[in-house]
C-alpha positions in Angstrom: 0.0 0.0 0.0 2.5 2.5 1.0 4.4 1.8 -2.4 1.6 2.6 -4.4 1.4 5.9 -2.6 4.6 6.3 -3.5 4.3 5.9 -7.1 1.2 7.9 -6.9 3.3 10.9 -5.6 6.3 10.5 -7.6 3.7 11.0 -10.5 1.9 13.6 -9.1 5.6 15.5 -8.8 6.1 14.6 -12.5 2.7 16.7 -13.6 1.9 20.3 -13.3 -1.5 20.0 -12.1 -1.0 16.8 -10.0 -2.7 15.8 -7.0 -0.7 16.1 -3.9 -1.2 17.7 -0.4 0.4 21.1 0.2 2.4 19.9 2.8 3.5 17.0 1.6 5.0 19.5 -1.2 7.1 21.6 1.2 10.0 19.8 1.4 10.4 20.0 -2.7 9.2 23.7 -2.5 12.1 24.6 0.1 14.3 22.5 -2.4 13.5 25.1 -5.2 14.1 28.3 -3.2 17.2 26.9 -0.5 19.2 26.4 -4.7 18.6 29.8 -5.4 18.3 32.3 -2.1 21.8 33.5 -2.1 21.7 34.1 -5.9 18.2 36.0 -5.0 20.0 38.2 -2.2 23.6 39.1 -4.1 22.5 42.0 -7.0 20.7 43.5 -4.1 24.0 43.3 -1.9 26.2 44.5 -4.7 24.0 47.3 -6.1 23.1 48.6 -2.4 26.8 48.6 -1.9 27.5 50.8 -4.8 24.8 53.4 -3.4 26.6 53.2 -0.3 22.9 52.5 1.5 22.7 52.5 5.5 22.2 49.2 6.8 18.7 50.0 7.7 17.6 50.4 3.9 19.4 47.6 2.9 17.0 45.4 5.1 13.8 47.0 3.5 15.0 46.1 0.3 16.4 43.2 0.8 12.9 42.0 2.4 11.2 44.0 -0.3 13.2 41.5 -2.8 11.8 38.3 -1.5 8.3 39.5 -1.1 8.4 40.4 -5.1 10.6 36.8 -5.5 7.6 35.1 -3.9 5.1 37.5 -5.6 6.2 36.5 -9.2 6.8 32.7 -8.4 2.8 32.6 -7.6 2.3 34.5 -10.9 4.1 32.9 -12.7 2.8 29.4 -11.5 -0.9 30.7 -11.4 -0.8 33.7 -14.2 -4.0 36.0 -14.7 -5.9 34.8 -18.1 -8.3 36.6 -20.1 -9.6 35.7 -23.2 -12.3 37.4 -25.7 -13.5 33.6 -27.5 -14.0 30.2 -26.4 -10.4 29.1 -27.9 -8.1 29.3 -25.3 -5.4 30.5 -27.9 -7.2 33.4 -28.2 -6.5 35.8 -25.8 -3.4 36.8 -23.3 -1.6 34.9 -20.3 0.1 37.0 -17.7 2.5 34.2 -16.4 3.4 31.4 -18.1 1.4 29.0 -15.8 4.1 26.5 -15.5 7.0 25.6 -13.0 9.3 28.9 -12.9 10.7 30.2 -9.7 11.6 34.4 -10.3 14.0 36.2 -8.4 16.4 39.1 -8.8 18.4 39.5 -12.0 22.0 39.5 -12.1 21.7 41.1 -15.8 21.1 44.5 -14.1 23.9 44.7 -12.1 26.6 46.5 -13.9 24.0 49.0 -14.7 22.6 49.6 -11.7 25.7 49.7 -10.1 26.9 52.7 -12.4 24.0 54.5 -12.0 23.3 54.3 -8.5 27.2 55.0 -7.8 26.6 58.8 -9.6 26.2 61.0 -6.9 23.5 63.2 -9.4 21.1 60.0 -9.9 21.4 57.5 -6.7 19.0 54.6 -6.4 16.4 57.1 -6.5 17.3 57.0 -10.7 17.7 53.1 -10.5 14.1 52.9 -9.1 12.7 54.7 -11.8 14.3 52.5 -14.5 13.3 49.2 -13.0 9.6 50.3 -12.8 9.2 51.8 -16.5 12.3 49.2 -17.9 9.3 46.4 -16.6 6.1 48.0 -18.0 8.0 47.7 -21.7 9.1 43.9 -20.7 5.3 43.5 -19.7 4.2 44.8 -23.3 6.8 42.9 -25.4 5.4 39.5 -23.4 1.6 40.7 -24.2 2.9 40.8 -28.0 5.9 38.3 -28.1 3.4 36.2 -30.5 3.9 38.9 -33.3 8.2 39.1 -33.2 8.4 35.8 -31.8 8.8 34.2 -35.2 11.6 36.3 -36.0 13.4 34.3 -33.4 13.9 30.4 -34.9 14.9 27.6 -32.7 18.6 27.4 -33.2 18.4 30.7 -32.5 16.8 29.8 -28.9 18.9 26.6 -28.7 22.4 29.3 -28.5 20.1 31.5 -25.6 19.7 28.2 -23.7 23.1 26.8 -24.3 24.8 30.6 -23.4 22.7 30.7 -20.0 24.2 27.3 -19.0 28.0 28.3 -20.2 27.9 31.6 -18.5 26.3 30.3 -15.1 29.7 27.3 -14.8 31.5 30.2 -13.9 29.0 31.1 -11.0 29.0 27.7 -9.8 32.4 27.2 -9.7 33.1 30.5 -8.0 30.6 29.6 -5.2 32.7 25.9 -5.1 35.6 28.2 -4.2 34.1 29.5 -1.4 32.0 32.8 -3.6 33.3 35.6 -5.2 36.0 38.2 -2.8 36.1 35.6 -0.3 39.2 35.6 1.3 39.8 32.0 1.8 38.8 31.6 -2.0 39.8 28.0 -2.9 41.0 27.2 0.1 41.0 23.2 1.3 38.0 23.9 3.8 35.4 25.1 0.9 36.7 22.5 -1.5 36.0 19.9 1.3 32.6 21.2 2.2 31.8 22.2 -2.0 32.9 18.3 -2.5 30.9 16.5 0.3 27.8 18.8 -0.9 28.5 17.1 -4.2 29.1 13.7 -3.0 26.0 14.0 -0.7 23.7 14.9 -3.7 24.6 12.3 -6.3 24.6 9.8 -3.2 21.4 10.4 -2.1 20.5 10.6 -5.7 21.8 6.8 -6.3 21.1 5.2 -3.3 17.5 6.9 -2.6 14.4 5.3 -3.7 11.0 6.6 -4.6 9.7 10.3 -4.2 13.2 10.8 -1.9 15.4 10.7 -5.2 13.9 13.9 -6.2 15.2 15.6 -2.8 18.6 14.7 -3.8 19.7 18.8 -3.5 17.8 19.5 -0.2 19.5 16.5 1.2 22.6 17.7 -0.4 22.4 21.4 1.2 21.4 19.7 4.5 24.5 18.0 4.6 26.7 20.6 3.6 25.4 23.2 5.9 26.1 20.6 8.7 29.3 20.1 7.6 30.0 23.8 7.2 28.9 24.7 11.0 30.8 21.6 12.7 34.3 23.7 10.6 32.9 26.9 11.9 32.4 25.3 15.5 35.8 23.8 15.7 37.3 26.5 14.2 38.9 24.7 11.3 37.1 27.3 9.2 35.7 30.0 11.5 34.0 32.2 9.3 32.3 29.9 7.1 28.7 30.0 8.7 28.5 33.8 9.0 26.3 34.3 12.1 26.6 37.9 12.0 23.4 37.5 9.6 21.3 37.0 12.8 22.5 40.1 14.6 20.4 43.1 15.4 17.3 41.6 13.1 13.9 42.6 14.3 10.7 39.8 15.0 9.1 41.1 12.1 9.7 43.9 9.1 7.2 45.2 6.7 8.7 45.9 3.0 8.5 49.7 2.5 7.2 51.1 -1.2 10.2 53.3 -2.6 8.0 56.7 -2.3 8.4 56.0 1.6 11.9 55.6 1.5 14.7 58.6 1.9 16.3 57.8 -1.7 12.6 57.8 -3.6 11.6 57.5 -7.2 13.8 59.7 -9.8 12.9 59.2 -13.8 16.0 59.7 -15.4 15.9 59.6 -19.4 19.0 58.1 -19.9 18.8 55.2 -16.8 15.5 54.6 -18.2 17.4 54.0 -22.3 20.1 51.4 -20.2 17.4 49.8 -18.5 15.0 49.6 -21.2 17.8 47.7 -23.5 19.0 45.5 -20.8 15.0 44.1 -20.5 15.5 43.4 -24.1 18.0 41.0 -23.7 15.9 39.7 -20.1 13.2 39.2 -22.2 15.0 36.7 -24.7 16.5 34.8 -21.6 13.0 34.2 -20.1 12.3 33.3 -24.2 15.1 30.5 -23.8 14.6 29.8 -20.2 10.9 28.8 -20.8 12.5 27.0 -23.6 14.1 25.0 -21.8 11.9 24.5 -19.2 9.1 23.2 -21.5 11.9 20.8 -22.9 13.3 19.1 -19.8 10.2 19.1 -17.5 7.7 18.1 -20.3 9.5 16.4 -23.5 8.1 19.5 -25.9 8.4 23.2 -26.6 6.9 26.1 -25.0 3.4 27.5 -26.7 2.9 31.2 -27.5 0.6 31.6 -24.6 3.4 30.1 -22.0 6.4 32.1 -24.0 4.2 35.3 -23.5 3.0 34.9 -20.3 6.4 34.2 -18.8 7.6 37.4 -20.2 5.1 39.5 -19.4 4.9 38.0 -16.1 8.2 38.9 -15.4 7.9 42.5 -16.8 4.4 43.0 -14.7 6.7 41.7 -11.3 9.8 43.7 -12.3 7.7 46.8 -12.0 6.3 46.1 -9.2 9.5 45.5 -7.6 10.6 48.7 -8.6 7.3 50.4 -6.4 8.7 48.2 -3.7 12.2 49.6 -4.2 14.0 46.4 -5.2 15.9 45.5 -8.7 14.2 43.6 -11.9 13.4 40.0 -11.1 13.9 37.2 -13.3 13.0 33.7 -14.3 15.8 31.6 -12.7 17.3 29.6 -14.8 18.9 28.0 -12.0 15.4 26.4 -11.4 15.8 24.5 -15.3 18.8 23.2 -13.8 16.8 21.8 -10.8 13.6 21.2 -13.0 16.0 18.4 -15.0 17.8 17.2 -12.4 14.6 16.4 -10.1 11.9 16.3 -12.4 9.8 17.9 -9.9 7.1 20.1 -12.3 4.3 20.5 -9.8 2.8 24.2 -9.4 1.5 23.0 -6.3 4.5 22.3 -4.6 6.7 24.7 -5.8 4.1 27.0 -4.5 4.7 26.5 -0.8 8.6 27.5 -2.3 7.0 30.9 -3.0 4.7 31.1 0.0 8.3 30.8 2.1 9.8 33.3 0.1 6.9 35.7 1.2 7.1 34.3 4.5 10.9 35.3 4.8 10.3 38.8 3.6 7.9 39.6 7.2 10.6 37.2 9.1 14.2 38.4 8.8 15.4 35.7 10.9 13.8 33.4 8.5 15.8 34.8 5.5 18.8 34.9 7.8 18.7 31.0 8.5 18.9 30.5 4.2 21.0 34.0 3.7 23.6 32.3 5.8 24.4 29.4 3.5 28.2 29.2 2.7 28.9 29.6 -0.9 30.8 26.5 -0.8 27.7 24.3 0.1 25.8 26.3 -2.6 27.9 25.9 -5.3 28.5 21.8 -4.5 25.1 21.6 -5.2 24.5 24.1 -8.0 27.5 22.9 -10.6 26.0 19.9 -11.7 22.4 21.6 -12.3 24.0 24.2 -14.1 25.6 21.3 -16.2 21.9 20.1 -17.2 21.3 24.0 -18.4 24.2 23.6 -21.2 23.1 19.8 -21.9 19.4 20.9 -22.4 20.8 23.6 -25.1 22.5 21.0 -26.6 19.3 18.7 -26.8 17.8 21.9 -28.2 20.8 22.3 -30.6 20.1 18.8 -31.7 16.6 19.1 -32.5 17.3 22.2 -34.8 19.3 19.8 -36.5 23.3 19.9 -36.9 22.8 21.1 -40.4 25.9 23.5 -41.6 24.1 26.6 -41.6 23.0 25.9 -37.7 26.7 24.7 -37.2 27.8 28.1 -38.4 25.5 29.8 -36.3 26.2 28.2 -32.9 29.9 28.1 -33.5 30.0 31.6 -34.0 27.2 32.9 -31.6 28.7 30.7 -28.6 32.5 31.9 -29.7 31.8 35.7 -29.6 29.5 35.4 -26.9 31.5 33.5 -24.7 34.6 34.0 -25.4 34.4 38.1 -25.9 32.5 38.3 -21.7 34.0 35.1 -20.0 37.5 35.0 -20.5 38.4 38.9 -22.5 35.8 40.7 -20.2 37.5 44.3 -21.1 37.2 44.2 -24.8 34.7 46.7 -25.0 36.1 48.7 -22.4 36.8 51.8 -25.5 33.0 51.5 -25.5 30.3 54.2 -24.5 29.4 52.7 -21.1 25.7 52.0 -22.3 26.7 49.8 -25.0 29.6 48.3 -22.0 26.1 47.4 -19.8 24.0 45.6 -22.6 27.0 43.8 -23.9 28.8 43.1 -20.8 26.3 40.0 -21.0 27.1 36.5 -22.9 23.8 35.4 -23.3 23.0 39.5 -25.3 26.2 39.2 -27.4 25.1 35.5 -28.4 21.5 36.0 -29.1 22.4 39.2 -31.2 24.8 36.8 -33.0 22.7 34.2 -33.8 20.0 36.2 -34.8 21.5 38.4 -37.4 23.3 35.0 -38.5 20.1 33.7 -38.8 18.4 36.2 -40.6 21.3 36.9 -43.0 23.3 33.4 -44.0 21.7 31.8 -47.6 19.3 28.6 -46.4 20.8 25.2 -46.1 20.2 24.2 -50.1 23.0 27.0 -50.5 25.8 24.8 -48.1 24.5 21.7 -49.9 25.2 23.2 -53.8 28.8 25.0 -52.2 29.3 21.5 -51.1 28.3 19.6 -54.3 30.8 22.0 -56.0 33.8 21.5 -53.9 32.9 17.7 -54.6 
């Protein structure tokens, strides 16, 4: 009896509409947001940093950024639908109604850095981008139908296969121990990164049932363990940074950015930087949802899940923006999770948003995940980012590995890659607007690919050259 229940669940986990009690989906919701809280939390800590914020602002908008986080997961899982006929193709989705988990965007950082930084704008000027930067995200999701066919599927296969290349680096920084630690690579995060790893694909082998797909909880259990008995014996003191827990209040209500001393400021030309930069967020949430739809259901996205996760994500973005946080996101940290667990239920990865909210009211809540060592993190988080570049491949594959797409991806990957992840000044002669949009692998890749696409002869042209040189 108790095996069938088991199968019962495992299938329920396996479908987005499955049956399965709420709470029995908690453990597999906390899963979802313990793989991505610290990546949540860091654009705020950097960009707050740059605006030299007092502490006491930082926690409004750091509480502000998981209240939106949770916000847009719900949207995204449960989107809000009107439609004008019968035919549910008719009409428009906000939210793709399917299993992404948002949060804050890294792709804004360099931007909102700058800005922030100049003593003329502040964050008051970063504010104002974020809010109207979303409301033009929101309206190219409510017509991504019409200029989505401009965009063919190699052309989404290099997006997908870009986001996974550019997020190894991330993963293997936090292995190190995260980025400006000062015991970066040292012998105690390698050990604690490695038993993370070891724990996970353990757990993952040796588990049976429903429990294989906890594999990464049970992993970040283990690790955080691990990382306090260092702490404790002083082998690594400063892992586990308990300083998170100091001075934090019962409870905190998120402040809207009007209320705050830094406010809303509409500058014209953080609007232009932002407004590009939601461009190219728009086209990751295009090949995110991609590749979503292709390892958590066997298929590709429809125009109603494409659209709605877009404009979900604009509609969220400016909303975080009122609540003085930075754009959000879908992670695609949670594809990585999504093919390593198969876990697709709405359901449970609701509660994962419900505890995000939850942990914006509770800052000793967020303070148990904020202070996860980077090491445990990123033992759990390189091998999902691994599935990102192998589902981009499967996509690469399904294009077909005709010349012309060969040409594309070679080149699109190449520049994209090679110009941001290991010759990150090139552009450094550049206007510092056209440094912020292109600062980013996955914009130089998808502008590659798509003016490759739009511009090489079809693939009867490489079949004749070929014929010839025969």
């Amino acid at each position: 009896m108790a095996e069938n229940t088991s199968i019962s669940t495992g299938a329920a986990l396996r479908q987005l509409d499955g049956k399965i009690s709420f709470w029995k989906g908690i453990p597999f919701g906390i899963q979802h947001v313990l793989a991505m809280f610290v990546a949540n939390l860091t654009p705020i800590a950097i960009v707050v940093g740059a605006a030299k914020l007092p502490v006491e602002q930082s926690v409004w908008i750091t509480s502000s950024a998981l209240l939106v986080a949770g916000l847009g997961t719900v949207l995204q899982l449960y989107p809000i639908m009107a439609y004008w006929s019968k035919s549910a193709d008719e009409g428009w989705r906000v939210g793709a109604k399917m299993p992404i988990v948002t949060g804050v965007s890294f792709t804004y950082v360099a931007a909102a850095s700058t800005i922030a930084a100049n003593p003329k704008l502040g964050y008051g000027a970063v504010v104002g981008a974020v809010i109207v930067g979303g409301l033009i995200e929101f309206i190219l999701g409510l017509t991504a139908r019409f200029w989505k066919r401009f965009v063919n599927p190699i052309v989404s296969a290099v997006v997908v296969t870009t986001i996974g290349f550019s997020l190894l680096s991330t993963g293997a920084t936090s292995f190190g121990g995260g980025s400006g630690a000062k015991d970066f690579g040292s012998w105690q995060n390698l050990t604690v990164a490695t038993i993370t790893l070891i724990a996970c694909l353990a757990f993952q082998v040796l588990a049976k049932g429903v429990a294989k797909q906890l594999s990464v909880l049970f992993g970040l259990i283990v690790g955080y363990i691990v990382a306090l008995l260092f702490t404790f014996t002083g082998l690594a003191p400063h892992m586990v940074d308990f300083s998170k827990f100091q001075g934090l209040q019962a409870v905190s209500l998120p402040h809207l950015a009007p209320m705050m001393p830094f406010g809303i400021k509409f500058d014209a030309g953080a609007i232009l930087s932002f407004a590009l930069l939601y461009v190219v967020s728009s086209v990751e949430v295009l090949g995110n949802t991609a590749s979503l739809a292709e390892v958590g259901f066997n298929r590709n996205p429809d125009d109603n899940e494409t659209a709605g996760a877009i404009a979900g994500d604009g509609l969220i973005s400016s909303i975080s923006g009122l609540f003085g946080a930075l754009p959000l996101t879908s992670f695609a940290q949670n594809v990585g999770l999504v093919a390593m667990t198969k876990v697709v239920n709405r359901k449970v990865i609701l509660s994962g948003g419900v505890i995000l909210i939850l942990a914006s009211f509770i800052p000793g809540f967020a303070a148990v995940f904020n202070s996860l060592p980077q090491a445990v993190l990123g033992g759990c988080t390189i091998m999902m980012f691994g599935s990102i570049v192998l589902a981009g491949v499967q996509m690469i594959a399904k294009a077909g590995f005709t010349q012309r797409n060969i040409t594309i991806v070679t080149l699109a990957l190449t520049i994209g890659i090679g110009f941001t992840q290991t010759s990150p000044n090139i552009f450094q002669n550049f206007p510092q607007l056209f440094q912020s949009v292109f600062s980013n692998a996955i914009a130089i890749a998808f502008v590659v690919a798509l003016i490759l696409s739009w511009v090489l002869p079809d693939e009867k042209h490489f079949l004749a050259e070929d014929t010839e040189v025969a």
